[in-house]
Structures are given as structure tokens and as C-alpha cells.
C-alpha positions as a Python dict, from the first residue, in 0.01 Angstrom:
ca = {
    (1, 'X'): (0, 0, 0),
    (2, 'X'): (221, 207, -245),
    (3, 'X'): (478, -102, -246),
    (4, 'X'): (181, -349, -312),
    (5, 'X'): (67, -149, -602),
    (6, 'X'): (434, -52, -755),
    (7, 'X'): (513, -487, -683),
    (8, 'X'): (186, -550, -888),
    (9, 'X'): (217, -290, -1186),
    (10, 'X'): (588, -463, -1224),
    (11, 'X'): (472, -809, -1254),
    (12, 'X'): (184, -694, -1484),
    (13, 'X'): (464, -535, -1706),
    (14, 'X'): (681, -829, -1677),
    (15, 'X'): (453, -1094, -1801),
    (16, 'X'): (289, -846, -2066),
    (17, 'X'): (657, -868, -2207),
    (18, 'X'): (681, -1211, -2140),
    (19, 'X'): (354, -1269, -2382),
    (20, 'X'): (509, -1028, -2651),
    (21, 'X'): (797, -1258, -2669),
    (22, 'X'): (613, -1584, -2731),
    (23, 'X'): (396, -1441, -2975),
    (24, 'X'): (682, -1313, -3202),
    (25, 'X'): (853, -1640, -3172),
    (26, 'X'): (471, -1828, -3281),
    (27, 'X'): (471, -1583, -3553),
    (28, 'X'): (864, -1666, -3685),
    (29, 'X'): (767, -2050, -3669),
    (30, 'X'): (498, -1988, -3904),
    (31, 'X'): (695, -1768, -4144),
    (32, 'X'): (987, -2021, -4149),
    (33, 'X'): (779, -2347, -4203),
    (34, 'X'): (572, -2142, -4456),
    (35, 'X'): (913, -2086, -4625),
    (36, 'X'): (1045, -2459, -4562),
    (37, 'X'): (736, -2554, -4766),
    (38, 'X'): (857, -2439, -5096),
    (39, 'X'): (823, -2113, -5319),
    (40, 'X'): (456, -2027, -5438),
    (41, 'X'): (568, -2026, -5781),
    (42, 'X'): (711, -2412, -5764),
    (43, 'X'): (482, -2656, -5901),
    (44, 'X'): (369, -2805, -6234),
    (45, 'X'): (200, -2660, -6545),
    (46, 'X'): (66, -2706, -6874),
    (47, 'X'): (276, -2566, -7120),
    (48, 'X'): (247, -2584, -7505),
    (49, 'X'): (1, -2887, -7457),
    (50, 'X'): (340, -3038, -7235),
    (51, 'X'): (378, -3098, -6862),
    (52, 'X'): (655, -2871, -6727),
    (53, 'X'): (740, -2826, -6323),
    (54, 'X'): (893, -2548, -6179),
    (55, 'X'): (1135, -2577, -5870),
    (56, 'X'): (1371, -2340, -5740),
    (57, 'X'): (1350, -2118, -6049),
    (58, 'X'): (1412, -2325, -6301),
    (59, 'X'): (1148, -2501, -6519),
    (60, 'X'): (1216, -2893, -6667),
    (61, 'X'): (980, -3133, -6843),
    (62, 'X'): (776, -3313, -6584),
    (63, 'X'): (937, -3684, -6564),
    (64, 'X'): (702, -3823, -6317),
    (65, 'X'): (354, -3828, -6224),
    (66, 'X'): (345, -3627, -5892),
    (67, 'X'): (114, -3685, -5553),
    (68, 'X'): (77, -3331, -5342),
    (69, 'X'): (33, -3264, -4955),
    (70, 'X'): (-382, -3268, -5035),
    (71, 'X'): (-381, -3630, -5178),
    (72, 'X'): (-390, -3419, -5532),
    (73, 'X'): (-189, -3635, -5811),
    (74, 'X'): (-106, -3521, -6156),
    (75, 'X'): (35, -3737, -6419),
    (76, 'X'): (250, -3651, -6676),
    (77, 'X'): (-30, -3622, -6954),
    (78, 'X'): (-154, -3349, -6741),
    (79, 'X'): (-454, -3548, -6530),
    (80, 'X'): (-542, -3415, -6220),
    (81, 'X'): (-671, -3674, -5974),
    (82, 'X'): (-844, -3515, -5637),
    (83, 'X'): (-829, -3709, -5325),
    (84, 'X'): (-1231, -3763, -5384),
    (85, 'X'): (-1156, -3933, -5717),
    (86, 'X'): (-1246, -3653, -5933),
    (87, 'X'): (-1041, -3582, -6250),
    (88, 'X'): (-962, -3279, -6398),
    (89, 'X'): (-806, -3225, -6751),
    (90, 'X'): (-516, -2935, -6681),
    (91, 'X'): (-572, -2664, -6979),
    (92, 'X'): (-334, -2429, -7127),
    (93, 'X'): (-159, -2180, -6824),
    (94, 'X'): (-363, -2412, -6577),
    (95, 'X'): (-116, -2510, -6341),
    (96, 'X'): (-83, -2682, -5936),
    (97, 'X'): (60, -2534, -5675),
    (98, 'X'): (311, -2754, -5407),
    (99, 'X'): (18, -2771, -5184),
    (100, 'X'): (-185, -2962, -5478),
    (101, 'X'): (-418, -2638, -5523),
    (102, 'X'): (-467, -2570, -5891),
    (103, 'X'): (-473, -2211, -6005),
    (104, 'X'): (-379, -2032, -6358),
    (105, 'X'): (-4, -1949, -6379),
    (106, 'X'): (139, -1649, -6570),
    (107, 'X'): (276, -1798, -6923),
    (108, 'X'): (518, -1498, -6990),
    (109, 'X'): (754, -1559, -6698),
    (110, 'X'): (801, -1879, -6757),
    (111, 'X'): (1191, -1995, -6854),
    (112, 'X'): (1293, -2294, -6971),
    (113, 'X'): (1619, -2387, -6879),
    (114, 'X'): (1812, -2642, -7071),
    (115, 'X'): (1914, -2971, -6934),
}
């Protein structure tokens, strides 16, 4: 009986470990696409009543009207087109995210790097 229940408390430890393991590796996945998806801070704003994108650090006047991962587009005037077909007029500091989400962006840490 002492064999059965010392063969049973192993293979309760062994799988326990086993679960650990594929959690931690779920949780790296996530971290790594989340990373593969771009930085939060690239994206496009309205600067100085102008267009500007941000990628990788560096900001550039927008050259192209961009579609995001949402069905989002924003043109180069600084129109915001939802998936739905509602428009949106980008203000001052009003910026979009990668993922197409739109969301006020700091003004004083922006750079612009010349080109």
C-alpha cells in the first residue's frame, strides 16, 4: 500500500511539473508575438495640423494612406475610416495605434528625424 501511494504522489508531482512547463511556454508565445506586433508607441499622428508616423523610434511624414489589423484606414489628410464606415477627423495629439485603436499621444516626446 505504501508503494501504491509513494507510485501515485510521484506521478501527481510529475505531471504537476509537466503543466508548469506548458504554461510558461503559452505565456512566452504570447509575450513574443505581442512583441513581433510592433512597439506601442509606433503608429501615426497628427502633428502641427500634418500626418506624421512613428516606427522604430523615429518619426517621418506619413507618405501613404495606411489600413490597420481592425479594418481602421487613415489617409494622409488625417481621416480615419472605421471598418463600419464611420469617419473620424484626427485632432491635434490624436493619434492610432498599429492595432488601428486611436488614442491621444504625448506631443513632447515626439522627434523628428530628418530624412
Amino acid at each position: 500500500m505504501k508503494q501504491v501511494s509513494m507510485l501515485l504522489a510521484i506521478v501527481v508531482m510529475s505531471l504537476s511539473a509537466v503543466a508548469q512547463e506548458k504554461i510558461d511556454s503559452v505565456m512566452n508565445r504570447g509575450i513574443d508575438s505581442a512583441m513581433t506586433q510592433g512597439n506601442q508607441k509606433d503608429g501615426v499622428m497628427m502633428k502641427d495640423g500634418k500626418m506624421m508616423q512613428m516606427k522604430a523610434g523615429k518619426t517621418m511624414m506619413m507618405e501613404k494612406d495606411m489600413t490597420f489589423p481592425n479594418g481602421a484606414m487613415v489617409m494622409k489628410d488625417g481621416t480615419m475610416k472605421m471598418k463600419d464606415g464611420t469617419t473620424h477627423m484626427l485632432k491635434e495629439g490624436q493619434g492610432v495605434l498599429m492595432d488601428g485603436t486611436m488614442k491621444n499621444m504625448p506631443m513632447k516626446k515626439m522627434k523628428k528625424d530628418t530624412m
